[in-house]
C-alpha positions in Angstrom: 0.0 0.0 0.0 1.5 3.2 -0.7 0.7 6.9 1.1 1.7 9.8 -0.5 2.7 12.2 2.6 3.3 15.6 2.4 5.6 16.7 5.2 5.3 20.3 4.4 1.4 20.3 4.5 -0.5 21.6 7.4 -2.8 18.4 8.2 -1.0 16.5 10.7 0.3 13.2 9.3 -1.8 10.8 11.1 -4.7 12.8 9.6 -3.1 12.5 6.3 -2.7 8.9 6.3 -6.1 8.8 7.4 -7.2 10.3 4.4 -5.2 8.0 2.1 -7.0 4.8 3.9 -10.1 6.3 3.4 -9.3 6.9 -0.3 -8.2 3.9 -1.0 -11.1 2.3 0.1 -13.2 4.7 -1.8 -11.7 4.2 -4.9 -11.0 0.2 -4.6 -7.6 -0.2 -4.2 -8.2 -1.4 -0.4 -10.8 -4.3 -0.2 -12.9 -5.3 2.2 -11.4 -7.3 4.7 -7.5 -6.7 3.4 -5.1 -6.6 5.7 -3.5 -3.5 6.2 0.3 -3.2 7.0 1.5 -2.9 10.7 1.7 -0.1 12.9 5.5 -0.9 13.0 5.7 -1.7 9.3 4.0 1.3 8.0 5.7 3.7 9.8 9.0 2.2 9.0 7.9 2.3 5.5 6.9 5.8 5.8 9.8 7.2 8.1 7.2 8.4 10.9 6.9 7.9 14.6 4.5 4.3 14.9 2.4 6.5 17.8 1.5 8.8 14.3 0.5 5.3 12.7 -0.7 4.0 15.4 -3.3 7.7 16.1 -4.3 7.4 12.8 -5.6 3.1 12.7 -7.0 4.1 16.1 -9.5 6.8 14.1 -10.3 4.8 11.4 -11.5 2.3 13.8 -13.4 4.7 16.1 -14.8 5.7 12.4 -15.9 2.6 11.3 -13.4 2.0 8.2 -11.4 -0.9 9.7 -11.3 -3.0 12.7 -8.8 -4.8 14.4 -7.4 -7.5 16.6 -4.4 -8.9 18.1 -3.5 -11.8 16.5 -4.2 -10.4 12.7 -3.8 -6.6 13.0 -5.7 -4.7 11.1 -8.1 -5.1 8.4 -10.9 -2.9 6.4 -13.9 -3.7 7.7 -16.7 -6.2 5.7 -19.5 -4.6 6.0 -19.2 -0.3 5.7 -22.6 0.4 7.5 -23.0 3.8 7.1 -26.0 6.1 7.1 -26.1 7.9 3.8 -25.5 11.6 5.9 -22.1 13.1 6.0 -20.6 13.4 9.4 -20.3 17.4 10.7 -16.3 17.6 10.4 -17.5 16.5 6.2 -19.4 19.0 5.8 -17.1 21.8 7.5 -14.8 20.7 4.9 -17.4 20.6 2.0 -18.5 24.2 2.9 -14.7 25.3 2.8 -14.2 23.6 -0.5 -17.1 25.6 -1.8 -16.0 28.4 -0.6 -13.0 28.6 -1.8 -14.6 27.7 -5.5 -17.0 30.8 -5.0 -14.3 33.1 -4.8 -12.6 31.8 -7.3 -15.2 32.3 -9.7 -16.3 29.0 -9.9 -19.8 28.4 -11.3 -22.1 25.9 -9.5 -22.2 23.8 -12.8 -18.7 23.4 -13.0 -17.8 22.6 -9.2 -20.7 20.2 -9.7 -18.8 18.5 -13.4 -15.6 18.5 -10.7 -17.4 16.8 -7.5 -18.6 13.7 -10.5 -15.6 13.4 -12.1 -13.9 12.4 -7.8 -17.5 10.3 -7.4 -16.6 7.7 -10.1 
């Protein structure tokens, strides 16, 4: 599995690879019950602390995205029983997205044609 981390970029790293789980999931490149690499071995792989690893698997577990156990680690969860309503932190990020298109000059149709083009 690779994650792209930008040192220089103000979302803390655990956040960051957070994000790239998430992705990957979204987009297919992490299946459904795939193991994921460990603590230790990702953040050797990555050249971080394996506490930043470690904060990161703990999230997507409190979040619902993977679970985990001793003998196997961690693994993206089956079943991704979520309700079809975006969490609050989503849509403080959605609104800032927008924003930022608005004063940009970005027309509604277009920032809609950008959101499908992500959603496939």
């Amino acid at each position: 599995m690779i994650i792209a981390i930008n040192e220089y970029s103000d979302i803390p790293i655990y956040l960051q690879i957070r994000n790239q789980i998430v992705l990957g999931i979204s987009d297919g490149r992490l299946q459904p019950g795939e193991q994921l690499p460990t603590v230790r071995g990702l953040a050797e792989e990555m050249g971080v602390n394996s506490m930043t690893v470690n904060k990161a698997y703990q999230l997507l577990k409190q979040e619902g995205y993977i679970y985990t156990d001793r003998r196997n680690g961690a693994k993206v969860r089956e079943q991704l029983n979520f309700s079809p309503e975006l969490s609050e932190e989503s849509r403080e990020a959605l609104q800032r997205v927008i924003s930022e298109a608005k004063i940009r000059g970005i027309t509604k149709e277009d920032f809609c044609k950008i959101c499908g083009k992500f959603y496939e």
